[in-house]
N, C-alpha and C positions, 0 to 999 in steps of 0.2 A: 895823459898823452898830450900832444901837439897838435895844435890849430890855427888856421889862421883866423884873425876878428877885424872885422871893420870898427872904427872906435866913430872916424869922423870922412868925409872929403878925401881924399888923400892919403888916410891913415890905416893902412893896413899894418897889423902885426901879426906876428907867430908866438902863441902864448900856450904855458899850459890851461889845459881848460877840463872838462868832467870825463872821465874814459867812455867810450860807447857802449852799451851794454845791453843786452836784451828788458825790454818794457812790455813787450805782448807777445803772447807764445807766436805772432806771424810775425817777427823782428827776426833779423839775422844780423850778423857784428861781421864787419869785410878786416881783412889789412888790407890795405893802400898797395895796390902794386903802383901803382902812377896814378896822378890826378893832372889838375888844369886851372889855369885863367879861363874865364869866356867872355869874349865881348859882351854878355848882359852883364855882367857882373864891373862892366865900369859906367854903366847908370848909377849906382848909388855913389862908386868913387869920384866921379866926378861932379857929384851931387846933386845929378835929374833926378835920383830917388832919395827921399829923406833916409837919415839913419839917425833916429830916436833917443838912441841906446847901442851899446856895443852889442855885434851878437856875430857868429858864427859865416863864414862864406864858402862857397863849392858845391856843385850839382853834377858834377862828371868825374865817373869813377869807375875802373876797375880794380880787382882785387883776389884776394883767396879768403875764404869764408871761415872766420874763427868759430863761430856756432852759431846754432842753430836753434830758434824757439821750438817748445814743443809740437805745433800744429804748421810748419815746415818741413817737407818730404821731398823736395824737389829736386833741391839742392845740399849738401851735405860737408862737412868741416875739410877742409882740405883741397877743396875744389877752388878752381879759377871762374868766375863769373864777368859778367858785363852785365848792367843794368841801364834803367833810365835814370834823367831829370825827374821822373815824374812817376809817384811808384801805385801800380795798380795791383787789385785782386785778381785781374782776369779771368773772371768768372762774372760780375754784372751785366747787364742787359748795355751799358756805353761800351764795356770790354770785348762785350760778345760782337757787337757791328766795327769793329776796329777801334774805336777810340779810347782808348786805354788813357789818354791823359786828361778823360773826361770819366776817370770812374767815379762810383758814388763814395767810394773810400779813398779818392785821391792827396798824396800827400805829395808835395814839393819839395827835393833835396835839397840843402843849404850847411849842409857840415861836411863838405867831402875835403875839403883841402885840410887834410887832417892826416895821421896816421892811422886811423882804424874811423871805420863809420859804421852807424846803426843803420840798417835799410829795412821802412817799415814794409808788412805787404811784401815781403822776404818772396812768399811761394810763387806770386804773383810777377814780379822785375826782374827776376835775376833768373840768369841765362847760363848754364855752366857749356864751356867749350869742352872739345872732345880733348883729356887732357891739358895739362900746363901748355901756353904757346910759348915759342920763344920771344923774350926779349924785345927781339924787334919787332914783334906785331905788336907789343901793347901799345906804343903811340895809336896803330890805325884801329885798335879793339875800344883804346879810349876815347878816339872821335867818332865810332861808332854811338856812344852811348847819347849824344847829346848832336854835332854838329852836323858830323855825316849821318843821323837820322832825320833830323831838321833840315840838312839841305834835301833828302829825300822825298821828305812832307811836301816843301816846298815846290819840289817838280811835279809830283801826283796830284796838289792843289793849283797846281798850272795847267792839269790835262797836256803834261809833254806828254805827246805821241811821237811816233818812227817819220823821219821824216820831216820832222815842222822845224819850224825856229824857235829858238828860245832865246828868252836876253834875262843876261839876270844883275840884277840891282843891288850892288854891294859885292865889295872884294874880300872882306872877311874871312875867318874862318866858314862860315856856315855859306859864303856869296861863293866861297869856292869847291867847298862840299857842294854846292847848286849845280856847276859846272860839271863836277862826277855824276851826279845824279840823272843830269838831263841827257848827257851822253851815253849812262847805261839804259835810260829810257828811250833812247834811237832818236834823239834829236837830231835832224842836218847839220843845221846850224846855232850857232852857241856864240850868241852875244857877251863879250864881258863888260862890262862897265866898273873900267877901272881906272886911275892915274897916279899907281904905284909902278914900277916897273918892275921888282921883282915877284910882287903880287898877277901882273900882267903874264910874267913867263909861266909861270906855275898853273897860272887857267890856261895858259894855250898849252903846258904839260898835259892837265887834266882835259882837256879835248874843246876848249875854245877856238872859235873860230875868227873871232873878229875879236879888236877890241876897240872899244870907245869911249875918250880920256873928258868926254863934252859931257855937263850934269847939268841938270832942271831943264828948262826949253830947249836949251843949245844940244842937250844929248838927245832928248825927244825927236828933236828934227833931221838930229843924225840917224837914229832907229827908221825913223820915215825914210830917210837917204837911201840905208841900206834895204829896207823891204819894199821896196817899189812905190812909196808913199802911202800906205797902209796899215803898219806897224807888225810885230811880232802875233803870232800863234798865240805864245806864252812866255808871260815874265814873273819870274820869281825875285821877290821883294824881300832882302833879306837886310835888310837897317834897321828900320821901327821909326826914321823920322818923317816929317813932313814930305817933304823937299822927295823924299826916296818912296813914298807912296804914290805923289802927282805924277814923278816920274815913273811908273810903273805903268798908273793906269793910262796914262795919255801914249806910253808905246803898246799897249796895247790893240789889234786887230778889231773892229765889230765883229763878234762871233768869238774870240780868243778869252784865255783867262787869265789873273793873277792871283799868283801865291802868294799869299803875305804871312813871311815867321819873325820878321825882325819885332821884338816888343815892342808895341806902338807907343810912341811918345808924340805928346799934342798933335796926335792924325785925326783930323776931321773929314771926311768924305761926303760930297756934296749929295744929296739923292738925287738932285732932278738931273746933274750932270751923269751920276752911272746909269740912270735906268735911260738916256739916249744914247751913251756910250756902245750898251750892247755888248756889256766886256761881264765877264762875271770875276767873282772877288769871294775868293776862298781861303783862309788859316785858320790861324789858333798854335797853341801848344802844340809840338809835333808828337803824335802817338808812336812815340821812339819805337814803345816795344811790339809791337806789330810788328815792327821790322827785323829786331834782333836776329832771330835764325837765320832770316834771307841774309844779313851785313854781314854778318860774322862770317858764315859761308864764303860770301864773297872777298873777306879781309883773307879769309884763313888759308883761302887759294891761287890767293896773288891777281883775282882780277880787278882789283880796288885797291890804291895805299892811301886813302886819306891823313895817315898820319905824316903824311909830308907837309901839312897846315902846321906842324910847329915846327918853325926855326930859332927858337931859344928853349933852352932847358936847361932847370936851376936846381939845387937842392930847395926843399922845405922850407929850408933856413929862407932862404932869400925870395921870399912869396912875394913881398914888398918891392925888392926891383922886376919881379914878374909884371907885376901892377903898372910899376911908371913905366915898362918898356912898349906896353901891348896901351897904354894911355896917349904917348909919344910918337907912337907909330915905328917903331922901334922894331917893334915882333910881332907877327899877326897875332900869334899863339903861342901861350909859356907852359909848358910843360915841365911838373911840378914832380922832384924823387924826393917821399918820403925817408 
């Protein structure tokens, strides 16, 4: 089959590589209905993350289920599923208090930009929808799996409530799944912090209220501008760098929180400054599939399109200008036809 492989920096290809194929009776084998670029995945392209060796990229996937290992009953060969990043038993003592991307058997996707994937923990991730969707749900059933779940994390580790403010850090895919998420969480108001323009229209599509083009102090003090000199309720922190953490926590309210899902890169958090701050500081890996039922429900009834986060979409063939588009600033989101 077909894959795509990180070699170096820069170097994404589409190569043949090994077929997917069940390894433990809890495996199931997908086809590819669509995959995806994600913003984590140009850390190692642009080489914040070492790559060793050539090996494998992609964590967001949906598909229809070639087969089935033997000790998988869930789901069945012919179905349409959504899964996560992050594949659990749902069944351990982390899965059972909601954190699925903390089970004791947790595995990490990383071969989805492929045309068929293994998905370990099969019984566990994968979601089957009521029937095949059409077509044009699969873009929002595929940010489902990964961004619009992780902007969700995000808001529910911000404590958005009905009512408050939210501002969120980062225009991304997942800064703009944020925006979804704090508006179906009854935010007032919805800060974006952006200074793209068509990344700006698309959050005040998705239920932004303000936006503000001011970053590190300068947008801080804008945040203080707009909440009476106080700062937000809750900010969701969806980058992973420095610069987008200080800014996070410093618009943060005494009493408010922040969500942090962007993977942290050289973030150092001072203690004596949060514990006077009075802000609390919650993420991690977002426990996508907690959310599954509720997203899919909401994709599959039109009160959600996150899949409007891609505006380029390529063949398989062309993974590689996916990379330098979404590296460029080109396309927030590349969305990948096998």
């Amino acid at each position: 089959m077909r894959g795509a492989v990180i070699h170096a920096p820069g170097d994404v290809r589409l190569e043949t590589v090994d077929d997917a194929r069940i390894l433990k009776p809890t495996d199931a084998v997908i086809r590819t209905a669509v995959t995806c670029v994600c913003g984590s995945d140009l850390w190692p392209y642009r080489g914040a993350e070492p790559t060793d060796a050539p090996h494998p990229m992609g964590h967001e996937y949906v598909g229809f289920v070639e087969e089935a290992g033997s000790e998988v009953t869930s789901v069945k060969p012919g179905q349409f599923v959504v899964g996560s990043f992050a594949t659990s038993d749902d069944t351990c003592a982390n899965c059972r208090n909601g954190f699925q991307s903390s089970c004791l058997n947790v595995e990490f996707m990383s071969t989805c930009q492929a045309e068929y994937v293994r998905i370990p923990n099969a019984q566990g991730t994968l979601v089957a929808t009521d029937g095949v969707p059409g077509e044009e749900l699969w873009p929002s059933l595929l940010a489902v799996s990964d961004v619009m779940g992780t902007g969700w994390w995000a808001a529910e580790a911000a404590e958005v409530e009905p009512g408050s403010t939210a501002v969120v850090v980062g225009d991304g895919a997942v800064g703009l799944c944020g925006v979804i998420a704090a508006k179906e969480f009854g935010a007032e108001r919805i800060i974006a912090m952006s200074r793209h323009e068509p990344r700006q229209k698309l959050a005040r599509e998705f239920g932004a209220t303000d936006i503000v083009t001011e970053r590190g102090e300068e947008g801080v003090a804008r945040i203080k501008e707009l909440t009476g000199g106080i700062g937000a309720d809750s900010v969701l922190e969806c980058v992973g760098t420095a610069q987008a953490m200080r800014q996070a926590l410093h618009s943060t309210r005494p009493g408010g929180s922040v969500g942090f899902v962007g993977v942290p890169h050289e973030v150092a958090v001072d203690g004596q400054e949060l514990f006077f701050s009075h802000v609390g500081l919650r993420g991690g890996p977002a426990p996508v599939r907690r959310y599954l039922p509720d997203l899919i429900d909401r994709v599959m009834t039109g009160r959600i399109d996150p899949g409007k986060v891609f505006d380029l979409t390529l063949p398989l063939e062309q993974v590689a200008e996916g990379y330098r588009a979404m590296d460029e600033r080109r396309a927030v989101k590349t969305l990948l036809k096998p």
